[in-house]
N, C-alpha and C positions, 0 to 999 in steps of 0.2 A: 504494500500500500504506500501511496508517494505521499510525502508530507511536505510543507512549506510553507512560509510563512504570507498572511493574508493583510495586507493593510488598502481596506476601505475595496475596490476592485482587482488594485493588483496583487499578481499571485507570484513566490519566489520560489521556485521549486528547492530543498535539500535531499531527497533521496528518499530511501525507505524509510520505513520506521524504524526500524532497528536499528538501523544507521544513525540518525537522528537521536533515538536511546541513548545511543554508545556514546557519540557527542557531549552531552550533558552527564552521563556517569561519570564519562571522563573526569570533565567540570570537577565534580564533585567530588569524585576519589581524589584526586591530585592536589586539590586548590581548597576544599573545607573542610578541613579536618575536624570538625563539630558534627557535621553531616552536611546533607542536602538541606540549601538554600541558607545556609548561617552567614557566608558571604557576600553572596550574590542573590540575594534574594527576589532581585526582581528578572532575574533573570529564569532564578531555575524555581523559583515558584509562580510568580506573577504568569512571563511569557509561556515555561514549560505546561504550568495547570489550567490556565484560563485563557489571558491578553494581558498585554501591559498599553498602559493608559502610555498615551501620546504625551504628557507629559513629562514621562518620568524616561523618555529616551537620551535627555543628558547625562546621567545617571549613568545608565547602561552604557554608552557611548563611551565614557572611561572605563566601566567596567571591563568591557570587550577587547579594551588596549592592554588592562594588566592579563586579563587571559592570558589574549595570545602569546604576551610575552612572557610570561611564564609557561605557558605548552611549550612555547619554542624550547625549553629547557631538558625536554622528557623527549626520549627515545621514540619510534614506533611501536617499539615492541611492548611499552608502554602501559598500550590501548585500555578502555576497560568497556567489555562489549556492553555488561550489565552490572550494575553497584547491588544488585540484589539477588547475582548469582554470577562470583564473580570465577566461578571454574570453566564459565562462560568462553569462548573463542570465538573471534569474527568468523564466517563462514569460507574465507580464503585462506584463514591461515596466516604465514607469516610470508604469502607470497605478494608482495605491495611494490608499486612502478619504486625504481629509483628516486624518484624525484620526491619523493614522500622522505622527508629528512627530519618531522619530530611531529611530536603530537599537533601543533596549532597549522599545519599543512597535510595531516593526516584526515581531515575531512573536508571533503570536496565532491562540487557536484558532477552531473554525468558530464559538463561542459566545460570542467577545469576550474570552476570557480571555488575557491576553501568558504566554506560556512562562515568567516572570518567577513568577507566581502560580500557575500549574501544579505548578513544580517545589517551589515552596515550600507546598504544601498535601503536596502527597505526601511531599518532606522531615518534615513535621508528625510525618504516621503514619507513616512509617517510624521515627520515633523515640520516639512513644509504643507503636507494636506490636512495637519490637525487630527490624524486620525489614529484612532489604538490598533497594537498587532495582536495578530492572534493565530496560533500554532494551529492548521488548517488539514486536515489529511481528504486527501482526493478520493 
């Protein structure tokens, strides 16, 4: 099932679902050591459970910079496919393109884009159209 994010008409494709999952485990395994959403909360509870108000994308907007820059830190092999079973493995294994060089380029869409530039284009318009996102599966 394709999921992506939805602000007002436009639709951003990221990939599976589980894909998507793995995304945000990541998040979570790696970067809040408290659990899910103790740091990031509008990220991994707001946009992950509901929508995040068009507001609060300044917010996230930083948030998204210390991410990535912290994934950039962690290996591929990294990954974490599920925070809720984590004996878990992506379904390829450890066979991933070269170019895949750490966790914050470790997810990307079927077009080459990382989840990274995804969410920050739809961030974009969500804040020049006033409008909230919301985690959308097709």
């Amino acid at each position: 099932m394709a999921v992506g994010i939805l602000v007002d008409c436009f639709y951003y494709e990221l990939g599976h679902s589980d894909f998507v999952h793995s995304f945000f485990s990541t998040i979570s395994y790696h970067l809040e050591k408290e659990g899910w959403g103790t740091k990031y909360p509008l990220i991994m509870n707001e946009l992950y459970n509901d929508k995040l108000n068009w507001n609060d994308v300044s917010v996230v907007k930083a948030n998204l910079i210390e991410i990535e820059k912290e994934l950039s830190k962690h290996t591929p092999e990294q990954v974490i496919w599920d925070i809720d079973d984590l004996s878990q493995k992506p379904p390829w294994g450890d066979k991933i393109s070269p170019k895949v060089t750490s966790l914050a380029n470790y997810f990307a869409t079927a077009d080459g884009k990382t989840f990274f530039e995804v969410l920050r284009t739809a961030i974009d318009v969500a804040e020049e159209d006033k409008c909230d996102l919301k985690i959308h599966k097709l």
